[in-house]
C-alpha positions in Angstrom: 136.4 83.7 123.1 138.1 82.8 119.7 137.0 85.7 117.3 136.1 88.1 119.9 138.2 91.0 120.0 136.8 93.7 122.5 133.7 95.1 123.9 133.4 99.0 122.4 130.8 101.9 123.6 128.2 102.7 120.9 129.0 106.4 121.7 132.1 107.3 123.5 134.4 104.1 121.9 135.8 103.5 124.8 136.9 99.8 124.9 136.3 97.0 127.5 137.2 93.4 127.9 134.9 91.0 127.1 135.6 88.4 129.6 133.9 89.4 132.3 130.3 90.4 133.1 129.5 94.1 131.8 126.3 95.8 131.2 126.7 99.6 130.0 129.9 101.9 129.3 131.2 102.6 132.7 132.2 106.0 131.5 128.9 107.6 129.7 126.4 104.8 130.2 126.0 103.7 126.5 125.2 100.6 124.8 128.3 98.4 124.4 129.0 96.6 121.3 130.5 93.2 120.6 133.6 93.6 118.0 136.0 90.7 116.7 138.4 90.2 114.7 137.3 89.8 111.1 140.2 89.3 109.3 140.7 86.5 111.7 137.0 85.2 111.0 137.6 85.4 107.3 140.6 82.8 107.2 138.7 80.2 109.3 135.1 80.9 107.6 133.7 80.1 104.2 130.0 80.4 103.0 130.6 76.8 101.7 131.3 75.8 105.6 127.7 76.8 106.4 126.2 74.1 104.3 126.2 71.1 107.0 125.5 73.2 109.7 122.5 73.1 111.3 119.4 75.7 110.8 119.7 77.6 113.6 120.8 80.6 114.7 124.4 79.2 116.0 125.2 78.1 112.3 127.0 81.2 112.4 128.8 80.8 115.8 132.1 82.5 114.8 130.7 85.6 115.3 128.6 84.9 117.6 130.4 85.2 121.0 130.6 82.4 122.7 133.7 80.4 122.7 132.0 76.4 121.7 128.9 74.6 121.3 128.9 73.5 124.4 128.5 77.3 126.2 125.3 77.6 124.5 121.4 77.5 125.8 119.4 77.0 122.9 115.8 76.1 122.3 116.6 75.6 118.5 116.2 79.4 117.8 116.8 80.6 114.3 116.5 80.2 110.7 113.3 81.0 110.4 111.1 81.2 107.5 111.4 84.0 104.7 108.0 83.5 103.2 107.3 85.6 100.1 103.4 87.1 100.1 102.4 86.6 96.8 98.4 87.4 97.5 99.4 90.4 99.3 101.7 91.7 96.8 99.6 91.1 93.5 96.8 93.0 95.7 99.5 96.3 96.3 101.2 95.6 93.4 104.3 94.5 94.9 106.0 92.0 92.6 108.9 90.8 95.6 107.4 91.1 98.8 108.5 88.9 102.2 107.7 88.2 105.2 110.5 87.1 108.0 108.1 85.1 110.5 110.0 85.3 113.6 106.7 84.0 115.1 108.4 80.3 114.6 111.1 80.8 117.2 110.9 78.4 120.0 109.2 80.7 122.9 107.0 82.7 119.9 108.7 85.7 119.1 111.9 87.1 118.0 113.2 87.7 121.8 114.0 84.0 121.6 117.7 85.3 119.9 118.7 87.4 122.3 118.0 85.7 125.5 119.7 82.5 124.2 123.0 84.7 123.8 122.5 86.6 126.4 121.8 84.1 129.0 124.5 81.9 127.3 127.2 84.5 128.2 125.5 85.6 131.6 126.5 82.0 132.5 129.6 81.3 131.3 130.4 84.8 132.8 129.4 83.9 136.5 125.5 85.0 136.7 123.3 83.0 138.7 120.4 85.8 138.7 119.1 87.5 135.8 116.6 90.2 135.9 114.9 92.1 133.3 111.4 94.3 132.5 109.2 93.3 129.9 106.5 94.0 127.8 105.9 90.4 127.2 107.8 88.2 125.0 110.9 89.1 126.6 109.8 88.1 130.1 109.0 84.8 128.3 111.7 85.0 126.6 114.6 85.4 130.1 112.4 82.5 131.9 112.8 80.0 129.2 116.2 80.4 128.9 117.1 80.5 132.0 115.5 77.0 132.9 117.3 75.9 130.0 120.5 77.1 131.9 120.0 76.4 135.2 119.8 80.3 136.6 117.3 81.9 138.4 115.0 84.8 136.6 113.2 87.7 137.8 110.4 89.3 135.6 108.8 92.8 135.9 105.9 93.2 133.8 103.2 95.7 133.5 100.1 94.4 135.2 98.3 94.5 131.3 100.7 92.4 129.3 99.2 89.9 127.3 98.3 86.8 129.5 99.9 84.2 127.2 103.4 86.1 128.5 102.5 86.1 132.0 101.5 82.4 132.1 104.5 81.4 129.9 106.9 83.1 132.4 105.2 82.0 135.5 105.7 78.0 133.7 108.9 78.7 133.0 109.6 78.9 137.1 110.7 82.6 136.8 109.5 85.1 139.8 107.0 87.5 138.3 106.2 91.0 139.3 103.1 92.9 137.9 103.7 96.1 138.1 101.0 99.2 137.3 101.9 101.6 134.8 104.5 101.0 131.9 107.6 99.1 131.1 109.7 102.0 132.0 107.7 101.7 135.5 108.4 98.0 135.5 112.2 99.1 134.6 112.5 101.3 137.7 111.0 98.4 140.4 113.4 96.2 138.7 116.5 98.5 139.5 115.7 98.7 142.7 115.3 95.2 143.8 118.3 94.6 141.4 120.6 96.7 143.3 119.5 95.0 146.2 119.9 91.9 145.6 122.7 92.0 143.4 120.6 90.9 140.1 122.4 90.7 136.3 120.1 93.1 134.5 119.5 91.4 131.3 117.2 94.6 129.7 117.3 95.6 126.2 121.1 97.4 125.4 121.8 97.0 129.2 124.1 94.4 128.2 126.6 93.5 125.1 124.9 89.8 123.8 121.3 90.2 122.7 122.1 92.7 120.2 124.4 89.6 118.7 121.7 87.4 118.9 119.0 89.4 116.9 121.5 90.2 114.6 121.0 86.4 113.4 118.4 88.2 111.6 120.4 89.8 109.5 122.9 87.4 108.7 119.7 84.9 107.7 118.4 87.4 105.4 122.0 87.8 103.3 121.8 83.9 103.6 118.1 83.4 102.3 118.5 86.2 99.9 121.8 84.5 98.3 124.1 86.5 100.3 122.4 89.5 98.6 120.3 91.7 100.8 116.9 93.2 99.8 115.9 96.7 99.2 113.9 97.2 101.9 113.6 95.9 105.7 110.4 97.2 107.6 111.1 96.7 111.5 108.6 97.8 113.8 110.2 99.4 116.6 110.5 99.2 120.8 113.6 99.0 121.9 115.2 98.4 118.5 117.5 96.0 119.4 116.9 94.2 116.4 117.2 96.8 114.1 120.4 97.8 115.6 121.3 94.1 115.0 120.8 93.9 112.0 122.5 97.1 111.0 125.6 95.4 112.4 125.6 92.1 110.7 125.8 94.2 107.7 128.5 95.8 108.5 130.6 92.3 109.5 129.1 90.6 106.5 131.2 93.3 104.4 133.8 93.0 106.7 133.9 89.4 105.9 133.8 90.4 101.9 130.1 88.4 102.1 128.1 91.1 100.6 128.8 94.4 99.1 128.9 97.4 100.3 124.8 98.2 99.3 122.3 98.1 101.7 118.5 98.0 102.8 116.6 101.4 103.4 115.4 100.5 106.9 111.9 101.4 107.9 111.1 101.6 111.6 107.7 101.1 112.2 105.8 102.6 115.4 102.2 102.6 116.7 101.0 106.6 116.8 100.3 106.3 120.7 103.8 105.9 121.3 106.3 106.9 118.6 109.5 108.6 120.3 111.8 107.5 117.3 109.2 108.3 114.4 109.0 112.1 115.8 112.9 112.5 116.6 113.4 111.0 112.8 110.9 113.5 111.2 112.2 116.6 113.6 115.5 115.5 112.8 117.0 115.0 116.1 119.6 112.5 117.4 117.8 111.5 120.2 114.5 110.6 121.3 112.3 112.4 124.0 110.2 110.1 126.7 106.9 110.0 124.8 104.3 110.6 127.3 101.0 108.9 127.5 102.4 106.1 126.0 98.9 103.6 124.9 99.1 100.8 122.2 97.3 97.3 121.9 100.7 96.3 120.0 102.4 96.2 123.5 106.1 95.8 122.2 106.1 99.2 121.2 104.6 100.1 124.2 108.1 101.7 124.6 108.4 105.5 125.5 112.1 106.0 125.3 114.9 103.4 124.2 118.1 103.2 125.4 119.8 103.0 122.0 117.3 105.7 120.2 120.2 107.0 118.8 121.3 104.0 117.4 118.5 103.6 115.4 118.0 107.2 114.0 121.6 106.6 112.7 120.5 103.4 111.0 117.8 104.6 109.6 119.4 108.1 108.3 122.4 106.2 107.3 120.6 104.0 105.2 118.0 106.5 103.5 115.2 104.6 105.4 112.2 106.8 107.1 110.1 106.1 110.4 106.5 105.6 110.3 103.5 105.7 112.9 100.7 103.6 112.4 96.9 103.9 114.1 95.4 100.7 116.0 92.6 101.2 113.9 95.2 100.3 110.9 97.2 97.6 113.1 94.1 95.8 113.1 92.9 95.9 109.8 96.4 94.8 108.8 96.1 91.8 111.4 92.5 90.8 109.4 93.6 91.5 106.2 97.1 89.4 106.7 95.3 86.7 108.1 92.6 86.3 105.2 95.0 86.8 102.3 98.0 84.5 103.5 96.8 82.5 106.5 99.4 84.1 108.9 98.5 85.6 111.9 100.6 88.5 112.7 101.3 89.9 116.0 100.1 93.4 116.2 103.7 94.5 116.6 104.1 92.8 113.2 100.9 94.0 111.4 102.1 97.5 111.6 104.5 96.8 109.1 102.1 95.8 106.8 100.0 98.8 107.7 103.3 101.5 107.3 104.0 99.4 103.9 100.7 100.4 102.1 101.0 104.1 103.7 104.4 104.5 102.0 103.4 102.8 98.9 100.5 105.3 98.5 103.3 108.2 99.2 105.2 107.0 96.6 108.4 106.0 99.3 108.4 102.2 97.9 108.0 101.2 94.1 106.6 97.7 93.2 109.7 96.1 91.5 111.9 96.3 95.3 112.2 93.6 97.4 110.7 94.4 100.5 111.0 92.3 103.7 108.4 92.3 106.8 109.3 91.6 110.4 106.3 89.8 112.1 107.7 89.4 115.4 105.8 87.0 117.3 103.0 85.0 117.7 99.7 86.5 117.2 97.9 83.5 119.3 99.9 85.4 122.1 98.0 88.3 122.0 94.0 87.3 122.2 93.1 88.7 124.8 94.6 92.4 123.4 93.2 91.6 120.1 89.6 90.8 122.0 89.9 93.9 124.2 90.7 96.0 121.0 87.8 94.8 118.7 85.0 94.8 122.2 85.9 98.4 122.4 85.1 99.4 119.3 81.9 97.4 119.1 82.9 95.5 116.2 83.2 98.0 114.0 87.0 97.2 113.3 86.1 93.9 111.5 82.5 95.6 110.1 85.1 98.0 108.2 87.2 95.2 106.3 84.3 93.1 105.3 82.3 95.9 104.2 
């Protein structure tokens, strides 16, 4: 691994090797992070060097950790579109406002990144099973990839994610378990079979390379926006792996002497039904609590606790951002209105960032000359049957209200 240096703890800094298979610190159980040597990076990369490459996600494969092309499973993930939402803005009043559609990656959602590094590196590293819970597109996400790589996968999915998920993982030859209750239910029936059976657990920040994959995100956005970044990124929020991502592609793209040293106020975006990090933020805490009761159509953030909870709060303190919940009543209507203004049709994971952006523009948080950028994470096709359940149960009042 050319440009890889080490494998660090997110908390205690302890250091690893990174050529072998690891999943947490083996000291205090913490996220590990992928670090390499930039100064190294910055001889052998140029911006210019990025020009012939293609649009993918691997355009920027030095640091990225696999060692050559030829170590990777890819779909064609990546590079997706940074659309600007002109309707939308003049509407709010918003004179730069974007939307990253992350619904154009090649299994429909953003978990496309991370699964092609992670299962990438679970290969060349010796796995032949991968395991992981879901809430949906990451189930999807493992299956696809795996095929790609030749290894077996083993899903755990609550027995109420979206059917598109559960049919695309099933296609995808992976074994599927429904399981009743939550993705931190699925999570323990995983563990135990895992342990068992001797399983790479491939869950969110339970190992080193999906966190490098979504940062693509990041290093797309510097790239799109001129290798300038904008003011704002909203980033609705489960596991947060992606906001952690990006976090640290900002942090290597200065390292790399990129960007500058400014950067986006990060906005993490939760449904109210289950919004451990928006209450820790607000209470001012450094960790989340398990958020009980946990009920949401927008089943990505169907998430009680995450792993990396207090990577996030850090981000989001760090970069003067703020945390906002967001009804289902509001999550739809953003869904509707999104759809009728630009012709895009958001995930509900996606429409609450939409929903938190006109909340905080009422409150005065965002002004309209900033450059704001939206996360729609997948696919909304994915989620009809949510999306149908959601609207039946409230008698179709939720579509009377937006065309009244």
């Amino acid at each position: 691994m050319a440009f890889v240096d080490r494998l660090e703890c997110s908390r205690c800094g302890d250091s690893l090797q990174a050529d072998r298979l690891a999943n947490t610190c083996p000291k205090c159980e913490s996220p590990l992070l992928v670090r390499y040597d930039l100064h190294e990076i910055k001889r052998n990369l140029k911006k210019t060097d990025l020009l012939d490459r293609p649009s993918d996600m691997w355009r920027y494969l030095e640091v990225l950790p696999v060692l050559s092309e030829q170590e990777i499973v890819s779909l064609g993930e990546g590079f997706t579109a940074l659309l600007p939402l002109h309707r939308l803005g003049q509407d709010s009043g918003f004179s730069r406002l974007y939307l990253k559609d992350e619904a154009l990656n090649p299994t429909g959602s953003f978990k496309a990144r991370g699964l092609s590094a992670a299962v990438s590196m679970a290969r060349k590293l010796g796995a032949e099973q991968l395991c992981i819970p879901t809430a949906g597109n990451a189930g999807g996400a493992l299956a696809a990839y795996a095929a790609r790589a030749g290894v077996a996968a083993h899903v755990f999915m609550p027995r109420d994610t979206p059917q598109a998920n559960y049919f695309e993982t099933l296609v995808a030859g992976a074994q599927v378990v429904q399981v009743d209750g939550l993705i931190s239910d699925a999570a323990r029936l995983m563990q135990e079979q895992m342990r068992q059976n001797q399983w790479f657990d491939c869950s969110t920040l339970k190992e080193p390379y999906r966190i490098e994959g979504k940062k693509t995100m990041g290093l797309e956005l510097a790239e799109q926006f001129g290798w300038t970044l904008p003011d704002v990124i909203v980033y609705p929020t489960g596991g947060g792996t992606g906001l952690i991502g990006m976090w640290k592609a900002f942090q290597e793209l200065d390292g790399l002497g990129w960007i500058d040293s400014q950067r986006p106020r990060m906005v993490s975006v939760q449904a109210s039904g289950c919004a451990p990090i928006v209450k820790a933020f607000h209470e001012g805490a450094d960790t989340s609590q398990f958020w009980e009761g946990a009920a949401t159509f927008s089943s990505g953030l169907r998430v009680p606790k995450a792993l990396g909870d207090f990577l996030i709060l850090s981000a989001l303190r760090e970069s003067q951002g703020t945390a906002v919940a967001v009804s289902d009543e509001e999550t739809y209507q953003a869904i509707l209105e999104v759809g009728a203004r630009e012709g895009i049709f958001l995930c509900p994971e996606g429409a609450t960032c939409w929903a938190a952006v006109k909340k905080l523009r009422k409150e005065g948080w965002l002004s309209p000359d900033q450059s704001i950028v939206l996360f729609n994470t997948g696919a909304g096709h994915k989620y009809l049957d949510s999306i149908r359940q959601f609207e039946e149960t409230r008698g179709g009042k939720a579509r009377a209200g937006l065309e009244a």
